[in-house]
Structures are given as C-alpha cells and as structure tokens.
C-alpha positions in Angstrom: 24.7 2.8 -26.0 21.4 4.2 -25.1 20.5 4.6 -29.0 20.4 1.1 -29.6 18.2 -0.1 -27.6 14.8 -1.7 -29.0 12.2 0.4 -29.1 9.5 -2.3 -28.2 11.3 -3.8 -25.1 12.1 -0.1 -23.6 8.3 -0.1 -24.3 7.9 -3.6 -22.4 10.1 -2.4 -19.3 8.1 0.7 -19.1 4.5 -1.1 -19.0 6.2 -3.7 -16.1 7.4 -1.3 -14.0 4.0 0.5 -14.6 1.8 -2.7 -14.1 3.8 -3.9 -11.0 3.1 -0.2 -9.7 -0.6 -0.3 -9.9 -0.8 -3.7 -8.4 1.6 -3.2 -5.6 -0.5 0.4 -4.8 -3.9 -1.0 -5.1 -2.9 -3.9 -2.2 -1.5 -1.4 0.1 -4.6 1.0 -0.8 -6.9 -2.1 1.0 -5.2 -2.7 3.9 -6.5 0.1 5.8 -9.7 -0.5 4.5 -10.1 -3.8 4.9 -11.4 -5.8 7.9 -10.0 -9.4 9.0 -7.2 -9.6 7.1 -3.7 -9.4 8.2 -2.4 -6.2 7.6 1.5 -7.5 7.2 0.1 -9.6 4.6 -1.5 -7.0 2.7 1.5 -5.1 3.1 4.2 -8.2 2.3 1.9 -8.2 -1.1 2.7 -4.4 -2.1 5.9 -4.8 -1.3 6.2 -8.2 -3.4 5.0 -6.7 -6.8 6.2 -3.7 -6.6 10.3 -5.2 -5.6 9.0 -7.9 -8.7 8.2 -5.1 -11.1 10.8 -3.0 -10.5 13.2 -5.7 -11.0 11.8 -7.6 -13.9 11.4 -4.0 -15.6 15.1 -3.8 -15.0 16.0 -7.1 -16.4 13.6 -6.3 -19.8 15.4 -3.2 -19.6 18.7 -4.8 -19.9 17.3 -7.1 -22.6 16.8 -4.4 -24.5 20.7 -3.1 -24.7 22.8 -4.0 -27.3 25.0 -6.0 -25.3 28.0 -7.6 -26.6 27.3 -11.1 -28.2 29.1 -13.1 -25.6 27.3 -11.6 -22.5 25.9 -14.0 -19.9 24.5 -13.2 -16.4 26.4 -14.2 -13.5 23.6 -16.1 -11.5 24.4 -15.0 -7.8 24.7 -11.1 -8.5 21.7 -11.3 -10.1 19.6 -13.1 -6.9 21.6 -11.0 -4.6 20.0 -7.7 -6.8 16.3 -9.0 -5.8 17.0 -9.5 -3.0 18.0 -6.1 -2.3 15.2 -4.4 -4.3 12.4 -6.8 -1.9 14.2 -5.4 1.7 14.7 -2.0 0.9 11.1 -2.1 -0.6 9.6 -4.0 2.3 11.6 -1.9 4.8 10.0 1.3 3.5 6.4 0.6 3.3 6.8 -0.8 6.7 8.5 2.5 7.9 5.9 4.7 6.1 2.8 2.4 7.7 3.1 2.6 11.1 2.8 5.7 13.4 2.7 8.9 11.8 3.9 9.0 8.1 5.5 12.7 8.9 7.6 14.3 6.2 10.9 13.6 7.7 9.3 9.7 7.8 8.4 9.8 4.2 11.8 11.4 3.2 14.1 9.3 5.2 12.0 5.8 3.7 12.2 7.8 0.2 16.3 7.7 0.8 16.4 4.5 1.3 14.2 3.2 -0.9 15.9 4.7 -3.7 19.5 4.2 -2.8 18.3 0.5 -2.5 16.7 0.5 -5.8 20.0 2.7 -7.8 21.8 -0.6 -5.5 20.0 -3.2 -7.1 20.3 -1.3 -10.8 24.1 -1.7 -10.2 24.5 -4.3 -8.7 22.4 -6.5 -11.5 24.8 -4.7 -14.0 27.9 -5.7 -12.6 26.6 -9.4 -12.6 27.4 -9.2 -16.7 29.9 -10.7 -17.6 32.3 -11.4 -20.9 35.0 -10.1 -23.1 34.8 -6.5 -21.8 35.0 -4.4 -18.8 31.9 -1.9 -17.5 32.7 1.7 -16.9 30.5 4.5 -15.8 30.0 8.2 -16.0 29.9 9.3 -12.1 27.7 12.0 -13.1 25.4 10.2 -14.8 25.5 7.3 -11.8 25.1 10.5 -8.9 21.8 11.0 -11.3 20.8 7.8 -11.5 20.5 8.0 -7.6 18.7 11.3 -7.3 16.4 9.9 -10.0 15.5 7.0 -7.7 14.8 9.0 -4.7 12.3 11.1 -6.5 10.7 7.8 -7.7 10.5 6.5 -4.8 9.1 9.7 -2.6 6.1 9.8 -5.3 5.8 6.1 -5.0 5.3 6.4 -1.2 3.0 9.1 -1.3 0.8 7.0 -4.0 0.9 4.2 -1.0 0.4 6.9 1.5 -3.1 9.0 -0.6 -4.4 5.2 -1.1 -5.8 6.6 -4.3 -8.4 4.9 -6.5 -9.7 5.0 -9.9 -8.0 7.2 -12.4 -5.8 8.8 -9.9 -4.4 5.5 -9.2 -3.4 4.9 -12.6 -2.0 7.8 -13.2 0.2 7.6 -10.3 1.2 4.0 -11.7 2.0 4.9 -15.3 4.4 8.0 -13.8 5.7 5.8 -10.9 6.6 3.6 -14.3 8.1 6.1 -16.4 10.0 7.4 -13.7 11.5 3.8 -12.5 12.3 3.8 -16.4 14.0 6.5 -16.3 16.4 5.6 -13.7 17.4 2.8 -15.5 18.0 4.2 -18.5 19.3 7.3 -16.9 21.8 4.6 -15.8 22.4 3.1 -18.9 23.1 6.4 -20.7 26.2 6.6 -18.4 27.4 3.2 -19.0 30.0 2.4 -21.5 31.3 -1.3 -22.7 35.4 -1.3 -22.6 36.8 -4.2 -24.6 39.3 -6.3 -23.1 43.1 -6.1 -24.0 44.1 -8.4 -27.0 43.6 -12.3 -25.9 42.4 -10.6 -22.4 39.0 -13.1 -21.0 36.6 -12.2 -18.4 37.4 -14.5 -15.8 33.8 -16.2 -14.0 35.9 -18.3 -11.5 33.7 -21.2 -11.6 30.7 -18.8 -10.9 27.5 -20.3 -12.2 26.6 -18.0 -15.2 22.6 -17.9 -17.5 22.8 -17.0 -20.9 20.4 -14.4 -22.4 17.6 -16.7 -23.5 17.7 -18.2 -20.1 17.2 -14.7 -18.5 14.4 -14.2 -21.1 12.3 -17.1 -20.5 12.7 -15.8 -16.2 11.6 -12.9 -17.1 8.7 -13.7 -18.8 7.3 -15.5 -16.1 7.9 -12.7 -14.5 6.1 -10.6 -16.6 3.2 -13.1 -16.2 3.0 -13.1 -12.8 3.2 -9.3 -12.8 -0.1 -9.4 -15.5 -1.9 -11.6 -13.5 -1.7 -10.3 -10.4 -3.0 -6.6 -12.3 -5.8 -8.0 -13.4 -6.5 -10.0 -10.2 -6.3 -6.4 -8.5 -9.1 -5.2 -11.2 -11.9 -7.8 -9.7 -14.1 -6.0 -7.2 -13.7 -6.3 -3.5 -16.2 -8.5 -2.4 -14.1 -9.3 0.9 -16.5 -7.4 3.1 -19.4 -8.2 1.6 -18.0 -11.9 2.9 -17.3 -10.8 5.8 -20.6 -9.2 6.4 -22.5 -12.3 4.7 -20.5 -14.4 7.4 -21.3 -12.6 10.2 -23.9 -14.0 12.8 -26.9 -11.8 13.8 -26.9 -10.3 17.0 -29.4 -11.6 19.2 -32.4 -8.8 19.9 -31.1 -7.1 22.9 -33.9 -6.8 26.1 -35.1 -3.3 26.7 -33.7 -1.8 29.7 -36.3 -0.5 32.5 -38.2 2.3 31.9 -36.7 3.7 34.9 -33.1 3.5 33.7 -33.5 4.7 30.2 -35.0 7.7 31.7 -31.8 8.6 34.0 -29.7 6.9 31.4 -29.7 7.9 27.6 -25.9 6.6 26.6 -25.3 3.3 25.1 -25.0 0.1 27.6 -21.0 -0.1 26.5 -20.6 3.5 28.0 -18.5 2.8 31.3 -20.3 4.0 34.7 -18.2 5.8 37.2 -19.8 3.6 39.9 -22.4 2.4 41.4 -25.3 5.4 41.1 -23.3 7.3 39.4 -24.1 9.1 35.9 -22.0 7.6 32.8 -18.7 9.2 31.4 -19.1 12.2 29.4 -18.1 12.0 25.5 -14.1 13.1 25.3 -13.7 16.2 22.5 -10.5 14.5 21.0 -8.7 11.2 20.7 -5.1 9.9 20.9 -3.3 9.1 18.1 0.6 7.9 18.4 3.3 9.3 15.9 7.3 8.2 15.6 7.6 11.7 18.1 5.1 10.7 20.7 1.5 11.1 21.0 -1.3 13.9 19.3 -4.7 14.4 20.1 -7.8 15.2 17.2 -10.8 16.6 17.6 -14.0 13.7 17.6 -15.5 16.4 14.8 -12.7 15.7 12.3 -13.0 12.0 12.4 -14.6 9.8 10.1 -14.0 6.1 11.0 -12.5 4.0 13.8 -11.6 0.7 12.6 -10.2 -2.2 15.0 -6.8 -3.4 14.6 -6.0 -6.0 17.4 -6.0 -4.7 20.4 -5.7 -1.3 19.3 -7.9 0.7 16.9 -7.0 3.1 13.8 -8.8 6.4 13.5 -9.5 7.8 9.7 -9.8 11.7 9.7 -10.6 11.8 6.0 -7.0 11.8 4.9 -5.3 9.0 6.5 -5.8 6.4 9.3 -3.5 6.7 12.7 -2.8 4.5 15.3 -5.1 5.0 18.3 -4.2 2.9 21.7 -8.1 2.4 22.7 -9.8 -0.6 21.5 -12.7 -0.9 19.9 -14.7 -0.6 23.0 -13.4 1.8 24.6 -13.4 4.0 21.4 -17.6 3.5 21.6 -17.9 4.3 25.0 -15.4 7.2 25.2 -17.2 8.4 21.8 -20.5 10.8 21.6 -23.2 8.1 20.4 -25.1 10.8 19.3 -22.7 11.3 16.4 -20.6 8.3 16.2 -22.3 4.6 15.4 -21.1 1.4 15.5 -21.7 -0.5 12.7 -20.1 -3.4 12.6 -17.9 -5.2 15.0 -14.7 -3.7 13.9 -16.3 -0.3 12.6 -17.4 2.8 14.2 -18.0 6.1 11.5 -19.6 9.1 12.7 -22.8 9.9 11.2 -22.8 13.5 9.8 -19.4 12.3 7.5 -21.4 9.3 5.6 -21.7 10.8 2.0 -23.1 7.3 0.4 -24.9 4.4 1.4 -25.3 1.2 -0.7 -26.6 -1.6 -0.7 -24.0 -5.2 -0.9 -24.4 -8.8 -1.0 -27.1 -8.8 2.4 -25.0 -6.2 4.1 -24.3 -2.6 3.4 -21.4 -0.5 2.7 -20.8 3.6 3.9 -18.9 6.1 2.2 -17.2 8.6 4.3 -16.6 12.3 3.0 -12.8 13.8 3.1 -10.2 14.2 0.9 -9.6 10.8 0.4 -13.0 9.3 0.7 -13.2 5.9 2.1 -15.7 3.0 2.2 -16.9 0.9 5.4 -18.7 -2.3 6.0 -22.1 -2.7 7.8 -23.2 -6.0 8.9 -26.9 -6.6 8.4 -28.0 -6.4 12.1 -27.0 -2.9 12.1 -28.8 -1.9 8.7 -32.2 -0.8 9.9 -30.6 1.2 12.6 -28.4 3.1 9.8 -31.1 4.1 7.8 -32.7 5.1 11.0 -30.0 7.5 11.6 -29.7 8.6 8.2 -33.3 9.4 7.6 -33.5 6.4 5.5 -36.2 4.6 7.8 -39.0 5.0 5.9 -37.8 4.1 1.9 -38.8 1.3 0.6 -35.7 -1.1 0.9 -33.8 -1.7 -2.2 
C-alpha cells in the first residue's frame, strides 16, 4: 500500500503540512508581541492554518494512495474531519495561552491535540467509499496515535518558544515531516479488502465527490495555505502604524521646585495620603498560573505589556498574566529601572540589547532567551536615548 504512493504528492503533503506550520507559528509568535490587536484573533489565525494545513496535507496525502479506481469521498465524513482537526487545534492553543503553560498544561493540550488529529486521519479515511472494505493493523493505528502526540507536544512548544528566523523554520519543516509521518504511519497499517462477489458498497443516498473534485478543493487549499506563508514573510510594520498613529503627548508643566525636591518618583506613583511620602518600588510581581498565583523578581523582568484591563509580564522566556494594569504596573515599578515607553509598554532599562530606529517611532530589543522587540512612540524617543546614553548622537 504504502509503496505505491507517488513520490511527488508524498512530497506535496509534506511541504503543506510544513507551510501551514510556519504560518500558523509565525501568527501565534505576534500575538504576544503585538499591541492593539485582538489577541483571540491572532490566535483564531494560528489555529486556522495550522487545522487547514494539517488537513489539506492529509487530503494530498490520500491523493497520493493508490486507491481503488471506483473510490469517491463521502462528503459529510469528510467536513465532519475538519471540523474536528479546527476544535481540537483551537482548543489547545487556547489551553496552552492562558495562565501558566506548565508541563502538565502542555502535555494534557499535546493529548488532545493529537488524539484529535489521529481522529480526524481516521475519520477522513473511513469517509472512502466503494467496492471494498477498510481494515487496519491496531498496532500500526496505536502508532499512529502516539506519533500525533509527539507532533503535537513539539508543535506546542514551537507556539510556546515564539521562535523567529531559522529556528522557526526548522521547527516548521520537522513539525511537517512529523504530521507526515502520522499519516503515512497510518496508511502503512491500512489494507483495502475487496468486497464479496457482486457485494457493493452501499452510500445510502449520502452525497459522495469524486477524486478530481477533492483535487480541485484541495488545491485551493493549498493556495490559501501559499498565500497566507508568504503574507507571514512581509515585515511587521503594525507597530510602526501604531506608533506613526499615535498623538504626541502634550509637554507636561514642571512641578514646583519644592516638590521635586521631596518628591523624585514619577507623578503616576500613588501617594499614601495627604503629606505622605510615595509608595516604595515592590521587589516582585504577581503573575497567575492554572494552580494559583507566583510572584518574580522586578530584576528578572523584561517588558510589561497591556492586555485589557490586565497586563502581561515578559521575563525573557515567556509572557504571564499579571492582574495590575498598566498603571498600576508604573507606579508599583522602580522608575529608576523600569520606563514606560509607550502607552501599552513598560521594559526595564538595563535588559534593552538594541535600539532602532522605525517609521517616526522606535523599536527596543530586550535580552533573554527568547529575545523580544517593543514599540516606542515618538514622544518617548528622546527620553530613551536619554536613558540609554544615547542623548548626545547625532539622530539617525
């Protein structure tokens, strides 16, 4: 069975699946890191190309079998297999997004993902239909399964190390080779049994697509798939939008000699009262997790970014949820270290590794292990460079 497959379209399904990887990873690697745009959307975007690429690279996949002649798709098991694939992928990345991704969260969203995807593999193959019966090798179909939920536990840590570059496509090509090779670990287990003499496949009225039908579907597919890759290779120039589009700030009055003398800290820093001296900077900050909530040190963290009415805090690995606002993260901060430099963004100074200049804004790079770029709106440039040593260069 698995011999006779052609070479080029086992080649096809592997570039899909790889393609619809890098797409679906490069979206959820900006929603962290970028400002004014919906985070489920962002999110509902991964999910969408990689459910689409895992399905269509299933459907080239089976395109690529030597089926017998008479084969036809039955149409509903076919939807009903998307479908699938598009919750269990959705469900996952939403699992693995919010609170703390811990291991027994990754694991449990790798489970399902992958029992959802060997679902979806079986489920599509049972929507053949024709002069034969399917039957499978249980070994081969127990690993099938285990194969998915490998795939899918690298897959979520790809989404989870938001990586860039070359690391991102080397994640995509293996999380497409290894979606591959679930399929066709699949496939080597099945086994076409013809029908007893004069025996028919019965559809019972079921509405059925022939072959070249399921072809010209799936090249669509496969164009959607390209596009939205290459779409995901144009630069982000969302902040530099966004910073472009923001108002200046007004100059802001200088305060009295009198109170700048008994009051260094920032005018968002909360008084205790009347006469009394301003709140001292907190050592650590809240963060919540599915088992309650942790505290980090301020000197481990990079960024705070605003998310609603909360705020996510960056430690140079990963952003968590942080139930301050953006406010209240500034004035509970130590404004010696940390800066706010745009509306939605506070990053603490000693972590920027790079500044450069974009559009009439700027943009920060934040040292870590998985480095991280931030926005700063054009008010707040002079004050940067200030900060950085910068004030005196010639501007770029």
């Amino acid at each position: 069975m698995f011999e006779g497959h052609d070479p080029y379209l086992v080649a096809l399904s592997v570039a899909i699946a790889s393609l619809g990887g890098y797409t679906g990873f490069a979206l959820a690697a900006r929603i962290r890191n970028t400002p004014g745009v919906s985070n489920r959307v962002m999110l509902a975007g991964a999910a969408a190309f990689l459910a689409v690429g895992i399905w269509t690279m299933h459907f080239v996949g089976m395109l690529a079998a030597p089926l017998p002649p008479d084969t036809v798709y039955l149409v509903l098991p076919t939807i009903i297999s998307f479908l699938i694939c598009a919750l269990v992928v959705g469900i996952s990345l939403f699992f693995v997004s919010i609170g703390e991704p811990s291991l027994k969260r990754v694991a449990s969203s790798a489970i399902l993902l992958g029992v959802g995807i060997a679902s979806m593999h079986y489920v599509g193959i049972h929507g053949l239909a024709g002069s034969f019966s399917i039957a499978h090798d249980p070994t081969m179909v127990w690993l099938s399964i285990v194969v998915a939920i490998v795939t899918a536990y690298g897959g979520l840590r790809a989404f989870l190390a938001q990586q860039e570059g070359i690391r991102l496509i080397v994640s995509s090509i293996a999380f497409g080779v290894a979606v591959s090779g679930m399929h066709y670990t699949a496939m080597l287990g099945m086994h076409f049994e013809p029908l007893t003499a004069g025996g028919h496949h019965h559809l019972g009225g079921s509405l059925a697509a022939s072959q070249q039908i399921l072809s010209i579907v799936v090249a669509v597919l496969c164009f959607v798939i390209a596009a939205g890759f290459l779409l995901s290779l144009v630069p982000d120039r969302r902040q530099a939008a966004i910073v472009l589009a923001e108002p200046i700030s007004p100059p802001v009055a200088p305060e009295p000699a009198a109170q700048v003398a008994v009051s260094p800290w920032p005018k968002s820093a909360p008084l205790g009262g009347l006469g009394q001296p301003p709140r001292a900077p907190v050592p650590r900050l809240p963060v919540e997790s599915a088992d309650g909530t942790h505290f980090i040190e301020t000197a481990n963290v990079r960024s705070v970014r605003a998310d609603a009415h909360y705020t996510r805090v960056h430690d140079g690995t990963r952003e968590r949820m942080c139930p301050w606002s953006i406010s209240e993260a500034e004035a509970q901060l130590d404004p010696s270290l940390f800066l706010r430099v745009h509306r939605s963004h506070i990053v603490a100074i000693p972590h920027v590794a790079l500044v450069r200049k974009e559009g009439d804004g700027a943009v920060l790079e934040l040292d870590g292990p998985s480095p991280h770029r931030v926005p700063v709106s054009r008010a707040k440039i002079a004050e940067v460079k200030a900060r950085l040593g910068l004030a005196n260069r010639r501007q770029a």
